[in-house]
N, C-alpha and C positions, 0 to 999 in steps of 0.2 A: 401432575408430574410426581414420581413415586420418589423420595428422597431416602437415602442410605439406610436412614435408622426406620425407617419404612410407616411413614409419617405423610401425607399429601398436602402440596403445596401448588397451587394454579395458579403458573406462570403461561404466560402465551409471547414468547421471543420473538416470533414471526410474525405478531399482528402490526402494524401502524397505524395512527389511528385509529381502533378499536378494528379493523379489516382488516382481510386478505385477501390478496389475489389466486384464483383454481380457475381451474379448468375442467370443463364439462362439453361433451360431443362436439369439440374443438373450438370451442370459444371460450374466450376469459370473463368470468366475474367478480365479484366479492363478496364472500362472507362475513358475520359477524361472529363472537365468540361461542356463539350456542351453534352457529353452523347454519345459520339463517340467513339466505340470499339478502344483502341489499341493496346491490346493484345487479344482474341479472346477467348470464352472460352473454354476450354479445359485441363481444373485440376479440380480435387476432392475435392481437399481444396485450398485457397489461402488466404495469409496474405499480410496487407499491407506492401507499399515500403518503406525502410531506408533509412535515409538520404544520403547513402553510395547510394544507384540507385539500390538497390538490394531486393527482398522483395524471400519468404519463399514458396513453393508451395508442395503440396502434388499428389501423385496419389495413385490408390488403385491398387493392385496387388496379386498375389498369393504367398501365403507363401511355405515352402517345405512340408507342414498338406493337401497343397489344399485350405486352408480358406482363405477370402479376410481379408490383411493387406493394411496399408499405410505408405509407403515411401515419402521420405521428400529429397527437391532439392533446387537450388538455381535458380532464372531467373534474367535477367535484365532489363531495360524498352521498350528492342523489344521483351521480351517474349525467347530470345533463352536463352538455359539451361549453364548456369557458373557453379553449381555443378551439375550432374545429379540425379536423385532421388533415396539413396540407404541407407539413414537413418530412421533410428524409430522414431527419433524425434530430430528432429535442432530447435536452440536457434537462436535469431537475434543478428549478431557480434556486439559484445563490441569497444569503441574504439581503443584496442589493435589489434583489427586485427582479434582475434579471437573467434569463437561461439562453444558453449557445444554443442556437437553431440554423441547419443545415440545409439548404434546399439551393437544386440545379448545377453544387458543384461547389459553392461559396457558402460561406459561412457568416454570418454576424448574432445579435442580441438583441432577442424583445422582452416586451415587456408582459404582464399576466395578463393585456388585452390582445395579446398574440402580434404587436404591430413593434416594426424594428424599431428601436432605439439607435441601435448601432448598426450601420448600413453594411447586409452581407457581401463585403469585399475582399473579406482573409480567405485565402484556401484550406480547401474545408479540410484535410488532412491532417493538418497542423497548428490548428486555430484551438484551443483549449477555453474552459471553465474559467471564471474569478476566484484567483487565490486568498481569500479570506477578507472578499469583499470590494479590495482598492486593485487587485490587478489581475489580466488578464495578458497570455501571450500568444502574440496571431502570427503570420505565415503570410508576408505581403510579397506581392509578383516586383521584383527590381529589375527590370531590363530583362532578359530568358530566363534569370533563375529565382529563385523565390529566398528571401530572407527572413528571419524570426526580428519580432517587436515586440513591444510590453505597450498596453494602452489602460487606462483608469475608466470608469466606471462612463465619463462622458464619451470615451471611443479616440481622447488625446493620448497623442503621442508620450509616455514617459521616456522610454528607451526606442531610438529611430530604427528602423531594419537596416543593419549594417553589418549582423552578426548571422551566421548559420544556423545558431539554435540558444536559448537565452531558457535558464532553470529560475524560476522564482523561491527564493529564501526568506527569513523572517527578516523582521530589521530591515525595511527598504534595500534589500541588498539584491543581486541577483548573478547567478554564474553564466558566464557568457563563455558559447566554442565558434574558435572559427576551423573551419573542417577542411582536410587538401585530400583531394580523392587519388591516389595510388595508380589503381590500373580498375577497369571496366571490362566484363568478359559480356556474352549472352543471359548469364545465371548469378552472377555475385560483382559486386563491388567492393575493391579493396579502398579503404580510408584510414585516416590517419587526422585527430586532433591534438587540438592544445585550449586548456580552460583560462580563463581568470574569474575573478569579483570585483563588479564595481559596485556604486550604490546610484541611486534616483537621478545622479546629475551627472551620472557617466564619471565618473573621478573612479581609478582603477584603486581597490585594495588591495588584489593582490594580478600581480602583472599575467595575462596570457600568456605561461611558458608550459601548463603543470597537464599531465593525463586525465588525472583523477583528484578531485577536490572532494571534500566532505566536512559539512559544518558541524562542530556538536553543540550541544546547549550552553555549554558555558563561552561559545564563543571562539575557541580555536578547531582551526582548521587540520582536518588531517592529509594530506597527499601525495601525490606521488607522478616523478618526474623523472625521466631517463632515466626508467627502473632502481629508481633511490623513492624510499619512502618515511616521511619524519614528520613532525607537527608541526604549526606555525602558530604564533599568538595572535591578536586581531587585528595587531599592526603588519603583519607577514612574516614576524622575524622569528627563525628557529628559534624552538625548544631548550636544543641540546643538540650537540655534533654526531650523536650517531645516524647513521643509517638502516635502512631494512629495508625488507623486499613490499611490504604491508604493513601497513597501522589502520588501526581500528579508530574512530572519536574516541574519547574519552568518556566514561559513563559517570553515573550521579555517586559513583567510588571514588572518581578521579583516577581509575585505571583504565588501561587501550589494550586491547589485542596486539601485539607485534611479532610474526615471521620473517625468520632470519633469510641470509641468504641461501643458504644450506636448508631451505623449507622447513627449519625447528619454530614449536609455536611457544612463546611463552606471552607473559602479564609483565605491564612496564605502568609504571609513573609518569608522572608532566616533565621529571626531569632526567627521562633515558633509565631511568634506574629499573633493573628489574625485581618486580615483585615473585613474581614466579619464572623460573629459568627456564629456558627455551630448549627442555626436555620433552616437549609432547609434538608426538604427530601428526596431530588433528587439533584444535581448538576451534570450538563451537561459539560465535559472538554469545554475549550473556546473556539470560533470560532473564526470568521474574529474580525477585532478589538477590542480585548481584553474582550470582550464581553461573559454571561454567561447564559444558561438557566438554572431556579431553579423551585422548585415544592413544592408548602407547603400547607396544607390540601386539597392535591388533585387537585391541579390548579398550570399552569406553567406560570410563567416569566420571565421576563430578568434584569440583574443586568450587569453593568461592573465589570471592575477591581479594581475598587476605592471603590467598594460596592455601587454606586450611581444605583438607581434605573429607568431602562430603558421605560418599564412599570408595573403595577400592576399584579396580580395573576389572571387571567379572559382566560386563554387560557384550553382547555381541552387536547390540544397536542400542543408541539413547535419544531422545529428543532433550530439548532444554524446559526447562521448568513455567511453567503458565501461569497468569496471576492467579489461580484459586489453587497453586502450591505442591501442584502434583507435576510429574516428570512422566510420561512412556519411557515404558524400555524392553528388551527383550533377553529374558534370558532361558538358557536352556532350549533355544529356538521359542516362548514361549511370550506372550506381552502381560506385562502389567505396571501397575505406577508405584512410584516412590514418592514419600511426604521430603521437605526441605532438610529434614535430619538422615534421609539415605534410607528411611524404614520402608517398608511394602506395604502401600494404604489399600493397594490392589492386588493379590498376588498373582506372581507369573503362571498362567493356567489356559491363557486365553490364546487364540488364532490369531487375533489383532484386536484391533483398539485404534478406533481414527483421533485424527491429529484434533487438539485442541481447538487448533486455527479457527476461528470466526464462530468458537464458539462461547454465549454469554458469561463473565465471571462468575464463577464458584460451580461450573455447570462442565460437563465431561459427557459424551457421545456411552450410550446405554450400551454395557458390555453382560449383560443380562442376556445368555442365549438362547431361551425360553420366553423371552418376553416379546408378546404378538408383535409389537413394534419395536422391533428390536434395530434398522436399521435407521429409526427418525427417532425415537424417544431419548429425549437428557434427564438426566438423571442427576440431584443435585449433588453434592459433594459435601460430607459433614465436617465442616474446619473447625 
């Protein structure tokens, strides 16, 4: 990989354990870092490898209709079969041991000998992964209609199906909706919720009355309730007496996004107070350091958290700042990036320039338009 000050650095972002999965006269294999087959191709589909040494493979087959389906197995990094392929669709193991496997309709959990632990009984549409080990939330049939549960690692009940849909959160805690359906056409269905939070032993924190909940990391809650929108502490109890149409959680600043009624955006405090007054049009949630795009007669900039101004309103598009400190933006019709002080680390010249999104820290999609690979190659970024 060619790096700024034009220095070479061999990184491989893409590999997992030392492999990748390609494709070759339509079959998947893996290579190694020289590009040297080490498993050969011969799957329909192939995912990368887990840290476990295990990765996910598919093949296409015939169903009992005649029509080609795909079954799902497990290999290891010679390529021989650990689970044989006889699923609709496998998950990649958790660290508990075990992966959500799908087949005939229903859903449950086996184990890395391919055999259920937890007996496929949840419907499979709605039966989800272990959230960080201890829980997992399935989709059990109650009478005609089907309800959301939380079960632990053995397949016990933690929270019973009495809820329409149940969100797992950190802190044994979990938001539960129960859902009233409105009206039913051919093509849409109208609905209408209401949230709470309880914890592990069903004791409500915060009562089912609310649209929209969001937990931040320090623990309070932001939401929003017959279109009033404020904070709650961990006990449930406002903030502060205002209202707004939106609140943001709170970040590691201790400031929240909040939009007034009148759709102005500003920066508020834990106790209503505003940091930045709800002069802007637009307010972009914060990115990498604390950092904000704002938009006001038609033109975006950036502010921090303090309200200090990063630069002026002179962009016609911005994105928010990345962890390796760069910002997109366009100006002049034109893209390039800005460093955390508002400077042009990139200058505006370019036709585009793709989003940071899922790309590794300190690393920026290759804006090089002469460069053979110009459409895959990262290029690193000199901080």
């Amino acid at each position: 990989i060619n790096t700024l000050d034009g220095s070479q650095k061999q990184e491989y972002p893409l590999f997992h354990e030392e492999m990748l999965a390609v494709k070759k006269d339509g079959k998947w294999g893996y290579i190694n870092k020289s590009g040297e087959w080490t498993i050969e191709p011969q799957f329909d589909e192939a995912c990368a490898f887990q840290k476990n040494g295990y990765a996910i493979v598919g093949i296409e087959t015939k169903n009992g209709k005649g029509s080609e389906t795909m079954i799902y197995g497990l290999i290891d990094k010679s390529g021989s079969y650990v689970i044989e392929p006889q699923f609709d669709l496998l998950y990649p193991f958790d660290d508990n041991g075990l992966a959500l496997a799908k087949d005939n309709g229903n859903a449950g959990y086996i184990d890395i000998s391919g055999n259920y632990v937890i007996e496929p009984v949840f419907r499979q549409s709605r039966t989800h992964r272990f959230f960080s080990s201890d829980y997992a939330t399935v989709s059990v049939q109650v009478g005609d209609d089907y309800k959301a549960a939380v079960i632990d690692s053995k397949g016990n009940y933690v929270i019973e199906p009495i809820y329409d849909e149940i969100f797992i959160l950190e802190n044994d805690l979990f938001e539960v909706q129960l859902t009233d359906v409105i009206y039913k056409s051919t093509d849409e269905i109208g609905m209408t919720w209401e949230r709470g939070i309880i914890d592990k032993d069903g004791n409500f924190i915060l009562p089912i009355e609310f649209f929209e909940i969001q937990c931040g990391d320090d623990g309070i809650y932001a939401v929003q309730c017959y279109g009033d929108a404020y904070h709650l502490d961990k006990d449930g109890k406002p903030l502060y007496n205002q209202r707004f149409s939106h609140v943001s959680v709170f970040n590691e600043y201790g400031v929240a996004e909040a939009r007034t009624k009148d759709d102005s955006y500003g920066l508020i405090d834990k106790s209503g107070n505003y940091i930045a007054e709800p002069v802007y049009d637009y307010l972009l949630n914060w990115g990498s350091f604390g950092t904000y795009v704002v938009k006001k007669d038609g033109k975006y900039g950036f502010i921090n958290y303090k309200n200090e101004k990063i630069t002026d309103f002179i962009f016609e598009d911005a994105q928010i700042f990345s962890e390796n400190g760069l910002a997109i933006v366009v100006k002049d019709g034109k893209y390039g990036c800005i460093n955390i002080n508002g400077e042009f680390a990139v200058q505006p010249i370019y036709l585009s320039i793709s989003s940071f999104t899922d790309v590794p820290k300190n690393y920026h999609l290759c804006v090089n338009a002469n460069c053979p690979w110009h459409d895959t190659c990262l290029r690193q970024i000199a901080m």
